[in-house]
MIDOSE-1310 file (N, C-alpha, C; in nm, 2 decimals, decimal comma, always signed):
residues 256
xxxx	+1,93/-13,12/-0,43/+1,87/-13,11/-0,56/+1,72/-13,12/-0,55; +1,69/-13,17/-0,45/+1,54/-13,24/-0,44/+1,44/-13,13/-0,39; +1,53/-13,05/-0,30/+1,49/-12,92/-0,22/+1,51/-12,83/-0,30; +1,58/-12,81/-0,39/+1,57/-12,73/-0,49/+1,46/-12,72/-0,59
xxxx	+1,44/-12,84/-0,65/+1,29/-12,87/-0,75/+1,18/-12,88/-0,65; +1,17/-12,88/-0,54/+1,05/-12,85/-0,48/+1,02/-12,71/-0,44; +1,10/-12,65/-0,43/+1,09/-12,49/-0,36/+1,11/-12,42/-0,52; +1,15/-12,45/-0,63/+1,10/-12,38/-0,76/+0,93/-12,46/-0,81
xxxx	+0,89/-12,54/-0,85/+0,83/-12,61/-0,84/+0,66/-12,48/-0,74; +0,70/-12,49/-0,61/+0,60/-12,43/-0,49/+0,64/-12,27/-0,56; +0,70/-12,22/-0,58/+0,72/-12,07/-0,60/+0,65/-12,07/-0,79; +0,67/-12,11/-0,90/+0,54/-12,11/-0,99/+0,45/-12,13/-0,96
xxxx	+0,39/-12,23/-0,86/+0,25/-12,28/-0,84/+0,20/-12,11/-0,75; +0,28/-12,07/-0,66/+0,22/-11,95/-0,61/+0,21/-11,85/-0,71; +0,27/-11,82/-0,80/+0,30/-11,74/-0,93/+0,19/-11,75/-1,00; +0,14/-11,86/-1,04/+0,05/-11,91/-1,09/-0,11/-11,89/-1,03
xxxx	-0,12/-11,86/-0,88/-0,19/-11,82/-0,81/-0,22/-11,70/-0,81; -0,12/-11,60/-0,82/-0,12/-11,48/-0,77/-0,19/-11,43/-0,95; -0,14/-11,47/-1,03/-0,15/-11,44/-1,22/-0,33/-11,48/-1,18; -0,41/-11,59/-1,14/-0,54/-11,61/-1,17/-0,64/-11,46/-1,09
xxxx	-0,56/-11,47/-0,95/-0,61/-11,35/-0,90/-0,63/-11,25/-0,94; -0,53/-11,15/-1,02/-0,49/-11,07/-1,10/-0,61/-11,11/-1,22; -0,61/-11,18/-1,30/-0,76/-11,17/-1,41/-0,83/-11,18/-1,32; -0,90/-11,26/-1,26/-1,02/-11,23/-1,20/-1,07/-11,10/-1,14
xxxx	-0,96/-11,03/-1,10/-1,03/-10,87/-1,02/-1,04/-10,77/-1,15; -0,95/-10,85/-1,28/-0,94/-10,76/-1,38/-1,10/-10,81/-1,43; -1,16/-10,92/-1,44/-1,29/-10,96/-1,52/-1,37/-10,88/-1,41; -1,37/-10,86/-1,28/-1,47/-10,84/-1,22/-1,49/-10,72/-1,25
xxxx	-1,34/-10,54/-1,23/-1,34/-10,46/-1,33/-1,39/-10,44/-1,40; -1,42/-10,47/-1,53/-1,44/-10,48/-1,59/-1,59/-10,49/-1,63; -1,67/-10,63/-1,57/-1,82/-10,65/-1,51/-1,87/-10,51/-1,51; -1,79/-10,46/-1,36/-1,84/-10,36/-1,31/-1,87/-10,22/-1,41
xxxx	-1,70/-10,19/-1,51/-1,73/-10,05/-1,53/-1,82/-10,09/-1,65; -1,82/-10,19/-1,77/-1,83/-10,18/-1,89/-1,84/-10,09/-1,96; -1,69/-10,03/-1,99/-1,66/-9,95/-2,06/-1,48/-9,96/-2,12; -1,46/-9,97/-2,24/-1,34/-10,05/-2,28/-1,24/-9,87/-2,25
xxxx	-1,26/-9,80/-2,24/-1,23/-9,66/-2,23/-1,19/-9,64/-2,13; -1,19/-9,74/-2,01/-1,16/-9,73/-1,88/-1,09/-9,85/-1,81; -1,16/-9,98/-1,82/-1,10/-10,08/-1,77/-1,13/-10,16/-1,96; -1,00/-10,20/-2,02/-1,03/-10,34/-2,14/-1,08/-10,45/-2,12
xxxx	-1,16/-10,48/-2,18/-1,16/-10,63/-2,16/-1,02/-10,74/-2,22; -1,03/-10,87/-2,15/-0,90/-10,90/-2,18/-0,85/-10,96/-2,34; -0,96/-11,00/-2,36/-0,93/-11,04/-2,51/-0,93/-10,94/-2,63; -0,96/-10,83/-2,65/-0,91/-10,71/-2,66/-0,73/-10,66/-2,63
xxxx	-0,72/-10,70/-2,54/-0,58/-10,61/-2,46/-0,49/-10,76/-2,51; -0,54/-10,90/-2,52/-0,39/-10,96/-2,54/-0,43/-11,00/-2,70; -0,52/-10,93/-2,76/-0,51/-10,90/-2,91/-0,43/-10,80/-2,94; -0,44/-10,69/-2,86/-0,31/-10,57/-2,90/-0,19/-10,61/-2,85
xxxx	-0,19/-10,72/-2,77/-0,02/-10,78/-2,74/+0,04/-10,85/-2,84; -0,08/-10,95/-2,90/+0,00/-11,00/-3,00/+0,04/-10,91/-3,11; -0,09/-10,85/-3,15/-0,02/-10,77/-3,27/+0,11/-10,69/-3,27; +0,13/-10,66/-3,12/+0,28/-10,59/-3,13/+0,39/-10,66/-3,13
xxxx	+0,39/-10,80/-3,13/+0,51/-10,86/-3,19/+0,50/-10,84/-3,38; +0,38/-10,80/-3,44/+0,39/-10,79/-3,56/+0,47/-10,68/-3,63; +0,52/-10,59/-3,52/+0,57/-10,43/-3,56/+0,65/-10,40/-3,52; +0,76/-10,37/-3,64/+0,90/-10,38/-3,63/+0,89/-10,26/-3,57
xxxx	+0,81/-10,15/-3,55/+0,85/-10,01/-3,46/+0,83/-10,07/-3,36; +0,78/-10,11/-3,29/+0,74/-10,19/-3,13/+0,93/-10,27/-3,10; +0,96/-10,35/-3,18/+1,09/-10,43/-3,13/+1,19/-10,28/-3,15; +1,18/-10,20/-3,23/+1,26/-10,12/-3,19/+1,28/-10,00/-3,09
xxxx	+1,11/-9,97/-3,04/+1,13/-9,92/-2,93/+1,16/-9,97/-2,80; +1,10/-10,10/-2,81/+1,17/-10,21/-2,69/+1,30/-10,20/-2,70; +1,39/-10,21/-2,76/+1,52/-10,22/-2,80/+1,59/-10,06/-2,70; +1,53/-9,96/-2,77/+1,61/-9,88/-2,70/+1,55/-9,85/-2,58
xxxx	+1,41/-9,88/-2,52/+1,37/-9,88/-2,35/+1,47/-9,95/-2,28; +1,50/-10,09/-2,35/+1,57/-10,22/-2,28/+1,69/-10,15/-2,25; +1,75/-10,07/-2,38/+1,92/-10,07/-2,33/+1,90/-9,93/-2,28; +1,89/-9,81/-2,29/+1,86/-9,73/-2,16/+1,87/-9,78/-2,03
xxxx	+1,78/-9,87/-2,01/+1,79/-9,93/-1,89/+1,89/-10,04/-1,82; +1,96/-10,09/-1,89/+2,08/-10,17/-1,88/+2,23/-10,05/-1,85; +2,19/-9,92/-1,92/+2,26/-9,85/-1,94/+2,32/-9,81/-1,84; +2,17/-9,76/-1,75/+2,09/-9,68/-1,64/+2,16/-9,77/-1,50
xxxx	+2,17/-9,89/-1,54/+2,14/-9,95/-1,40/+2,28/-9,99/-1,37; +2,36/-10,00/-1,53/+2,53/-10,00/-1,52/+2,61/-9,91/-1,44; +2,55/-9,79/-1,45/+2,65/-9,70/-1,46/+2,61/-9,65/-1,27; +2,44/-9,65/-1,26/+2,43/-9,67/-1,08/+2,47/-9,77/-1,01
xxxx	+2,52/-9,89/-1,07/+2,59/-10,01/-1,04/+2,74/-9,98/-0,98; +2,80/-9,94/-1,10/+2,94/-9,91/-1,07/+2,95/-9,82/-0,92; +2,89/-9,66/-1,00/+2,93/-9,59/-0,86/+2,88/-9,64/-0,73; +2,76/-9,70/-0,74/+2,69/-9,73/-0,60/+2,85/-9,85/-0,57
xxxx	+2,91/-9,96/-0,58/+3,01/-10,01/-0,57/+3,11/-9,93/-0,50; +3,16/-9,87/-0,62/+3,27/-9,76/-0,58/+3,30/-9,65/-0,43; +3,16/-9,64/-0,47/+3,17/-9,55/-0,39/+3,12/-9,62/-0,18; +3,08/-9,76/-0,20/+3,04/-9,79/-0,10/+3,17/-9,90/-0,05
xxxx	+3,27/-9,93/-0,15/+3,37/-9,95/-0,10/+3,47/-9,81/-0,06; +3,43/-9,71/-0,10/+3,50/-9,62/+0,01/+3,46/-9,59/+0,13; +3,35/-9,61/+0,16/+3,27/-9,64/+0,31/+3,31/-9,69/+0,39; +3,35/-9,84/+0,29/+3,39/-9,98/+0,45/+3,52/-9,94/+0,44
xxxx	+3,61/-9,80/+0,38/+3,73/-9,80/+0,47/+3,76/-9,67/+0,50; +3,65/-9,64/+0,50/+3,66/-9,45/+0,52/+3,54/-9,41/+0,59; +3,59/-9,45/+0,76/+3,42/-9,40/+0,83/+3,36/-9,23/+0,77; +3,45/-9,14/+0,81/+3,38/-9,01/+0,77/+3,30/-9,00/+0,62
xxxx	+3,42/-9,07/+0,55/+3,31/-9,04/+0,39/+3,18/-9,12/+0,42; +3,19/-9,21/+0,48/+3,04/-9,29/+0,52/+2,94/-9,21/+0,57; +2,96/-9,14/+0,64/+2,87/-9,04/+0,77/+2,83/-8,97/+0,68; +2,95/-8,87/+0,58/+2,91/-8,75/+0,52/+2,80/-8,78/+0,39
xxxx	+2,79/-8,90/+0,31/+2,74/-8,95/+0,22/+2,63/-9,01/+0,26; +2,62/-9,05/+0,38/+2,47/-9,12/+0,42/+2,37/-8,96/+0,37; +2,42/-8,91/+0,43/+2,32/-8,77/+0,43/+2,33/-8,75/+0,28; +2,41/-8,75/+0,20/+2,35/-8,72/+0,06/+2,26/-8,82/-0,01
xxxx	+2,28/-8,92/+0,03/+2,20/-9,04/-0,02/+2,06/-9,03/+0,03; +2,02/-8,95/+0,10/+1,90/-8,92/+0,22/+1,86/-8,80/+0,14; +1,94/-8,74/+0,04/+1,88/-8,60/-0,07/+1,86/-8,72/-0,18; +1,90/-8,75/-0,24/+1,87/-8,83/-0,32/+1,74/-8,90/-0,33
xxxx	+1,75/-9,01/-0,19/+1,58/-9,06/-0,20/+1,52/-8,97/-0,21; +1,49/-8,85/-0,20/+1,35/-8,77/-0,12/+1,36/-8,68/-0,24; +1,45/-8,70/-0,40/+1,39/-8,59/-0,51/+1,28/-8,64/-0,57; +1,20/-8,57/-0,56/+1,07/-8,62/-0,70/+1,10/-8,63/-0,84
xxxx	+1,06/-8,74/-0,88/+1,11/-8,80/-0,98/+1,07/-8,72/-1,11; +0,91/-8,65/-1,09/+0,88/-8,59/-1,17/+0,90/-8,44/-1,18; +1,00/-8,40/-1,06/+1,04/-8,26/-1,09/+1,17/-8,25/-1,17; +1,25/-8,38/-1,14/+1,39/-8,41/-1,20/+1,34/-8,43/-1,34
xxxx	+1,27/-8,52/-1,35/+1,29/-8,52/-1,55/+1,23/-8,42/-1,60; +1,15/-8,34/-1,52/+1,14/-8,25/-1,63/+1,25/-8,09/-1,59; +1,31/-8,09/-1,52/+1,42/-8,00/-1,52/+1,52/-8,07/-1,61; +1,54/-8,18/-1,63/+1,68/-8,26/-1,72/+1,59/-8,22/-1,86
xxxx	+1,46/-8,18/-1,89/+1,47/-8,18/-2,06/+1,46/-8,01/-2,07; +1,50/-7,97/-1,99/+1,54/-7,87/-2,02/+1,66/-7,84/-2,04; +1,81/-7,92/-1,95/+1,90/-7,93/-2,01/+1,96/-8,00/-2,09; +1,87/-8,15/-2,09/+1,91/-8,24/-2,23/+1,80/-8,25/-2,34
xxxx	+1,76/-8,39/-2,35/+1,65/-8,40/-2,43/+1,58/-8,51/-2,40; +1,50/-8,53/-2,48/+1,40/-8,67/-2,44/+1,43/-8,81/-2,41; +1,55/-8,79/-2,48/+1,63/-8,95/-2,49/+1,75/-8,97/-2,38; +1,79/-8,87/-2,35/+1,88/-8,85/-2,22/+1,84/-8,88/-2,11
xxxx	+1,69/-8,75/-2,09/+1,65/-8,73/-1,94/+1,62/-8,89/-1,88; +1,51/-8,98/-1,93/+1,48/-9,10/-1,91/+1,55/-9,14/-1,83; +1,73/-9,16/-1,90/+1,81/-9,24/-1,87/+1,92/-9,20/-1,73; +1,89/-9,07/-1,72/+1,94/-9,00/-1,60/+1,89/-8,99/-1,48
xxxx	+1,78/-8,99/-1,44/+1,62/-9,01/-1,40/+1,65/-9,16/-1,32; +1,63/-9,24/-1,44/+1,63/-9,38/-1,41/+1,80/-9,43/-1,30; +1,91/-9,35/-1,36/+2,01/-9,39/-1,28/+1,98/-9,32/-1,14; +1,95/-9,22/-1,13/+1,97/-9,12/-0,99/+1,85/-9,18/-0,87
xxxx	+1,76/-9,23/-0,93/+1,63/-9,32/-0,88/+1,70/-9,49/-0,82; +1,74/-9,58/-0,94/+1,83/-9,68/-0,85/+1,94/-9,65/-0,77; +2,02/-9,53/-0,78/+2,16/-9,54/-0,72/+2,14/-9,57/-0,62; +2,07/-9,46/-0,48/+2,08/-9,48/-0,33/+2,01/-9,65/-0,31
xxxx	+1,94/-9,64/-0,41/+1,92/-9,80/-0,32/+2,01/-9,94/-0,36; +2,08/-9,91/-0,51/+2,17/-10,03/-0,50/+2,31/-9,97/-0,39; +2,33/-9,84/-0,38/+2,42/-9,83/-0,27/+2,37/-9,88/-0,11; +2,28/-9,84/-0,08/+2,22/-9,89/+0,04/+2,22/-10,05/+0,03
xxxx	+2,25/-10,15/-0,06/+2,25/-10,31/-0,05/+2,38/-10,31/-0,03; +2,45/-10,24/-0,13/+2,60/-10,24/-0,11/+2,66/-10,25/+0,00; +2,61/-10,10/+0,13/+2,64/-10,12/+0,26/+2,58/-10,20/+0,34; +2,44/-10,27/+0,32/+2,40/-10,31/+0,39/+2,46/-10,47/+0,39
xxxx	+2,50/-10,51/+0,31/+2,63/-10,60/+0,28/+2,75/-10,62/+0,30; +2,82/-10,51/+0,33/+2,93/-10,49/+0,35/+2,88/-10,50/+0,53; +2,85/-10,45/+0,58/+2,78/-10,47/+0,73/+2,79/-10,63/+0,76; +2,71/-10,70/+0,68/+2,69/-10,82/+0,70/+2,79/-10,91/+0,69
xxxx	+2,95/-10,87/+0,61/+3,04/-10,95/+0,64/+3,05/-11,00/+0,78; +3,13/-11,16/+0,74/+3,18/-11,19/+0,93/+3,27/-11,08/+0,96; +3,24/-11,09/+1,13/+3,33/-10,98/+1,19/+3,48/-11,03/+1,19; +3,44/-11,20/+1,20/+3,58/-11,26/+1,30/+3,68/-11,26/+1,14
xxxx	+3,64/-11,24/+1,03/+3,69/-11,24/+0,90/+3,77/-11,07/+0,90; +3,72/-11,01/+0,96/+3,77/-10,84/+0,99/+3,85/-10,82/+1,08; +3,85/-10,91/+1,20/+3,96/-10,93/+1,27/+4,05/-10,98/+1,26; +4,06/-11,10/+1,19/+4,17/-11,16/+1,15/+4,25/-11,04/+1,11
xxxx	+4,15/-10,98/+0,98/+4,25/-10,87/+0,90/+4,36/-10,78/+0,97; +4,26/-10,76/+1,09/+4,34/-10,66/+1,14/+4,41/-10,68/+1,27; +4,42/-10,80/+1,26/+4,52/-10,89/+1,39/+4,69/-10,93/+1,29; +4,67/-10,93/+1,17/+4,80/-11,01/+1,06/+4,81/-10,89/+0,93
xxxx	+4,76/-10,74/+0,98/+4,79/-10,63/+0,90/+4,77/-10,61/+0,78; +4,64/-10,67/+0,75/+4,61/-10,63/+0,64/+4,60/-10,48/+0,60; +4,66/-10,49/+0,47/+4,59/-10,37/+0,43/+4,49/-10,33/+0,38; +4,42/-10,19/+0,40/+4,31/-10,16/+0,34/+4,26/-10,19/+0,21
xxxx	+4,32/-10,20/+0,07/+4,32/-10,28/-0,06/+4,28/-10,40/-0,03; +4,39/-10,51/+0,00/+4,35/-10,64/+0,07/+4,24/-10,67/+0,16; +4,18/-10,59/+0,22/+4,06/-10,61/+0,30/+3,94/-10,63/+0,22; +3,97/-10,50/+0,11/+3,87/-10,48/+0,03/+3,85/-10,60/-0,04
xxxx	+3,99/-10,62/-0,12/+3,93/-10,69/-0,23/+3,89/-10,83/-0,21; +4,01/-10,86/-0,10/+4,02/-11,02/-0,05/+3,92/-11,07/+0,02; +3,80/-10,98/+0,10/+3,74/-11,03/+0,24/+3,61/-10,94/+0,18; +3,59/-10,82/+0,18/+3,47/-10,76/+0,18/+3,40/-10,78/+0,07
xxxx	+3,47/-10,73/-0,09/+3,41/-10,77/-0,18/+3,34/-10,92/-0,26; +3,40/-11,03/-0,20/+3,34/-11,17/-0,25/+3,26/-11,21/-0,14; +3,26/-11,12/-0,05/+3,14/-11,18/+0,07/+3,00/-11,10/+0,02; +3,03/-10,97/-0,03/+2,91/-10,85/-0,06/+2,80/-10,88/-0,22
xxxx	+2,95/-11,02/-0,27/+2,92/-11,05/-0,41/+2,80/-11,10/-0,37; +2,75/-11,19/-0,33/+2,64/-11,32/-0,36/+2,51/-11,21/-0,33; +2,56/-11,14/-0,26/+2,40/-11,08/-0,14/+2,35/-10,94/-0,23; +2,47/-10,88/-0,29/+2,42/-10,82/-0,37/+2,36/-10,84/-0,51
xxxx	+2,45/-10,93/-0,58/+2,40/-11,06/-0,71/+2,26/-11,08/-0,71; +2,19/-11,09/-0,56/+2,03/-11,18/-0,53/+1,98/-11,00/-0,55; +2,02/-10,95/-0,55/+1,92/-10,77/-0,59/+1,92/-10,74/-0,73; +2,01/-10,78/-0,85/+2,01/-10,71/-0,94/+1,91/-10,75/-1,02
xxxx	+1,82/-10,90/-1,05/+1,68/-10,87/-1,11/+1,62/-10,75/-1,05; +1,61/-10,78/-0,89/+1,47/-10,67/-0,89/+1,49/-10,51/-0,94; +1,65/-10,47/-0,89/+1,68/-10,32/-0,91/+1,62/-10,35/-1,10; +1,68/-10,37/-1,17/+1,66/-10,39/-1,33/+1,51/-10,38/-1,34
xxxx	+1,40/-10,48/-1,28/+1,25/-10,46/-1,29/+1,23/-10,32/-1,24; +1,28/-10,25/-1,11/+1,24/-10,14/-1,11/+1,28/-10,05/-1,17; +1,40/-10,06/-1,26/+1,44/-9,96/-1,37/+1,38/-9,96/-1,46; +1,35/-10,05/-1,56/+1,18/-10,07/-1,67/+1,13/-9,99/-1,62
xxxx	+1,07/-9,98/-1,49/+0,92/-9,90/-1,44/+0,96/-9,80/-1,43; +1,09/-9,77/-1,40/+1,12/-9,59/-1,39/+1,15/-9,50/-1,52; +1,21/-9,61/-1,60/+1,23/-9,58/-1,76/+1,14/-9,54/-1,81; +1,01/-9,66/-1,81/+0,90/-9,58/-1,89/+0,86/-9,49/-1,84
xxxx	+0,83/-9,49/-1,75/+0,74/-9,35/-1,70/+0,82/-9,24/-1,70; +0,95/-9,23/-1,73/+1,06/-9,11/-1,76/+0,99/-9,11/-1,90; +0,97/-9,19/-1,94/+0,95/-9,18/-2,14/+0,86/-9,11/-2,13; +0,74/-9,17/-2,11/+0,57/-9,10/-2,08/+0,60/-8,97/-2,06
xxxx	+0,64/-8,93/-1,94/+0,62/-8,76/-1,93/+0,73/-8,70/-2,00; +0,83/-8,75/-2,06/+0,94/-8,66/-2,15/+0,85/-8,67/-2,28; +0,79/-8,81/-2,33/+0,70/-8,84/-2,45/+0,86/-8,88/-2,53; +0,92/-8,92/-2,47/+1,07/-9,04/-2,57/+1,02/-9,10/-2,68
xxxx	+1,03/-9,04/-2,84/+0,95/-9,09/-2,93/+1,05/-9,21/-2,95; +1,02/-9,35/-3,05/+1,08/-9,46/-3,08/+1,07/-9,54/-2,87; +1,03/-9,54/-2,77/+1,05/-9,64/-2,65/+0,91/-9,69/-2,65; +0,93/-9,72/-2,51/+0,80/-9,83/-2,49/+0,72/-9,67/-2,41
xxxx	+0,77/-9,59/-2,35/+0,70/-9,48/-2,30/+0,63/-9,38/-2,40; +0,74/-9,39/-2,48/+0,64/-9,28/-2,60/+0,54/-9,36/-2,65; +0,52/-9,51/-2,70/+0,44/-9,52/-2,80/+0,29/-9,59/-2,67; +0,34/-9,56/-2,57/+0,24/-9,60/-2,47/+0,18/-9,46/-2,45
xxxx	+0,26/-9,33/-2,44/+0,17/-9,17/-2,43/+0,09/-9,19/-2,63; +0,15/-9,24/-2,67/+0,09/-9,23/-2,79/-0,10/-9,31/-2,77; -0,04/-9,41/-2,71/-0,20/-9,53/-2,71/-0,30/-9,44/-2,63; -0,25/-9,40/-2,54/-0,30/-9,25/-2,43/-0,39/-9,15/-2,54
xxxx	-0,36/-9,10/-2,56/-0,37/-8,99/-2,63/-0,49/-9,03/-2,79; -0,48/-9,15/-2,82/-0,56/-9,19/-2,89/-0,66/-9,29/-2,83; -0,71/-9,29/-2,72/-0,78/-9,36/-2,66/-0,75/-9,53/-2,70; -0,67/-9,54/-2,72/-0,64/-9,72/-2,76/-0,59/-9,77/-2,63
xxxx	-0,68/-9,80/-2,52/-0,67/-9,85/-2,42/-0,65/-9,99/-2,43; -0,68/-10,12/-2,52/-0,64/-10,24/-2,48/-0,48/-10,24/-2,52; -0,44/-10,12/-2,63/-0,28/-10,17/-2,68/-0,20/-10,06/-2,56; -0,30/-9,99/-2,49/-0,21/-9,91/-2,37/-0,20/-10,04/-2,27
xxxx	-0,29/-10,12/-2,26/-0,30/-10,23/-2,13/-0,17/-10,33/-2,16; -0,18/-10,35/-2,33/-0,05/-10,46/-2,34/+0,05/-10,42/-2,34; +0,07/-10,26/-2,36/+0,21/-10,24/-2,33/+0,26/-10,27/-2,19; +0,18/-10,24/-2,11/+0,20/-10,25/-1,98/+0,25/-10,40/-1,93
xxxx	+0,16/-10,51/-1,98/+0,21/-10,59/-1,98/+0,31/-10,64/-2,01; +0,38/-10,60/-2,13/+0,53/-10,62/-2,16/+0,60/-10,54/-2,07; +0,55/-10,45/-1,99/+0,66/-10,39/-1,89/+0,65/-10,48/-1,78; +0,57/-10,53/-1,75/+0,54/-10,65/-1,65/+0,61/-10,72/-1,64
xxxx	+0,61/-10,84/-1,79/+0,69/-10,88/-1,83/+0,82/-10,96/-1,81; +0,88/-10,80/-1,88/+0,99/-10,74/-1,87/+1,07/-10,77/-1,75; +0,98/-10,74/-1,67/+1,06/-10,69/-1,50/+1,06/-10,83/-1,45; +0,92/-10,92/-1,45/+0,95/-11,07/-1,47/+1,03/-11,12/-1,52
xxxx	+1,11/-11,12/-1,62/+1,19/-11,21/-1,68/+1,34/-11,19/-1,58; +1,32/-11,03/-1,58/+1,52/-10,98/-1,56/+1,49/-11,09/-1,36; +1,39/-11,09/-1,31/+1,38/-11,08/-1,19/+1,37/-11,28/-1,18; +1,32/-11,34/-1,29/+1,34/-11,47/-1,31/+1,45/-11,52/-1,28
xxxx	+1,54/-11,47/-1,41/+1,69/-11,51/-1,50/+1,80/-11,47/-1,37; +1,76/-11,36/-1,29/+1,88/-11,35/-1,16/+1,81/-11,47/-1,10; +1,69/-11,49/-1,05/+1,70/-11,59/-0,96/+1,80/-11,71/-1,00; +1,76/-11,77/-1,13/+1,83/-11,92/-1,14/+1,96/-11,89/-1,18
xxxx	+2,00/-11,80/-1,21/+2,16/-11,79/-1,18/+2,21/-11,74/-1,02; +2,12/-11,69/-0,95/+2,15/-11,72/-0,84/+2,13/-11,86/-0,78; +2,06/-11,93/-0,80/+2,03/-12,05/-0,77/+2,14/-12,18/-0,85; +2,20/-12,15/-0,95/+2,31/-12,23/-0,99/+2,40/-12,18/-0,94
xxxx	+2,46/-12,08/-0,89/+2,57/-12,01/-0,83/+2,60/-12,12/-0,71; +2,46/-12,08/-0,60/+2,45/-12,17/-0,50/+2,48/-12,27/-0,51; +2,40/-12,36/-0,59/+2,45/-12,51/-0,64/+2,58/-12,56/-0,63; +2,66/-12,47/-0,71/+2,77/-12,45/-0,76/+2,88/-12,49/-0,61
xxxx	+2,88/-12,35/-0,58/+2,94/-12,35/-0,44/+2,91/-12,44/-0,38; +2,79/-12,49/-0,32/+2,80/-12,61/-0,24/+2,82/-12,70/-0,25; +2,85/-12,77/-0,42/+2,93/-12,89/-0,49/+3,04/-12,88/-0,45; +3,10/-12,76/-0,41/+3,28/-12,77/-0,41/+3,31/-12,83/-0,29
């Protein structure tokens, strides 16, 4: 318990380091260009923060950025699973799919959304974008987890005939749980970031992307600065809230 409150405790204090750093190169910025057109000053930019809790269009473009990306990271969630428990029992589909997962990383993100609004629309492409962008990498934790099962746990299996089902469900999948559990803040913070910027170049009217190409476009650079920060945020919170539920998990288990 003690090791726990000291090692959360040491990780804000560094947080808290890294946040002073961060304003200071923003004030020095700043110094340097004096020009609110280019770098905000900060009292300016978390005056257009607050005022956007005053606007109910703001909570409801958050609203649908948020779930797009919940949407987004569900549905690369599942398949990346699915499809990486056919791996740990299917060497060939492993081999043949490494190589599609290797087309996958290497599409430009900004050639795909804008070929998807051609066949969908603004509110789609985002969310399609955003899934095809996390899949290979929440599949690549998936295997790289499934890897990291014990071996002598895989031999047993296959010394007392297990079956491939039973391997799965019984041995591979609650070992792959924990290790993949400690990735889904970060995958979720990097979906925010892929979301909006899908919004921005599609221009997703009602998200946090549209009414950010909007701040754009009308030079309102301190309420373009705070939106950003609410994507910051954002990606901070989802990336918080996994940790301490990873960290009560832990807890958990080692009470037993």
């Amino acid at each position: 318990m003690k090791n726990f409150k000291r090692a959360t405790l040491l990780n804000i204090a560094w947080a808290a380091v890294a946040i002073v750093i961060i304003f200071i190169v923003w004030l020095i910025a700043y110094a340097c260009v004096k020009n609110d057109y280019v770098v905000p000053d900060i009292g300016s930019t978390f005056a257009a923060f607050a005022e956007l809790f005053t606007q109910s269009s703001f909570y409801s473009a958050f609203g649908n950025t948020f779930l797009r990306t919940l949407i987004s990271f569900a549905v690369s969630f599942v398949l990346a699973a699915a499809l990486a428990s056919v791996s740990a029992v299917c060497r060939p589909f492993r081999t043949v799919f490494a190589f599609i997962i290797s087309i996958l990383r290497t599409l430009p993100t900004m050639a795909i959304t804008l070929m998807l609004l051609i066949w969908t629309n603004p509110r789609v492409a985002p969310a399609i974008v955003t899934a095809l962008v996390l899949f290979p990498m929440v599949y690549s934790q998936f295997v790289a987890a499934i890897d990291g099962v014990d071996p002598g746990l895989l031999q047993m299996a296959q010394v007392y005939r297990v079956s491939p089902r039973e391997k799965l469900t019984k041995i591979i999948l609650p070992s792959v749980g924990s290790e993949v559990g400690a990735q889904i803040g970060a995958g979720l913070s990097l979906g925010i970031k892929i979301m909006v910027s899908a919004e921005v170049l599609s221009y997703t009217l009602n998200s946090l992307g549209g009414i950010m190409q909007q701040a754009r476009l009308y030079a309102e650079m301190p309420r373009f600065a705070a939106l950003t920060i609410v994507c910051i945020v954002t990606g901070l919170v989802f990336e918080l809230l996994t940790y301490c539920l990873n960290m009560a998990f832990s807890r958990r288990r080692g009470g037993r």
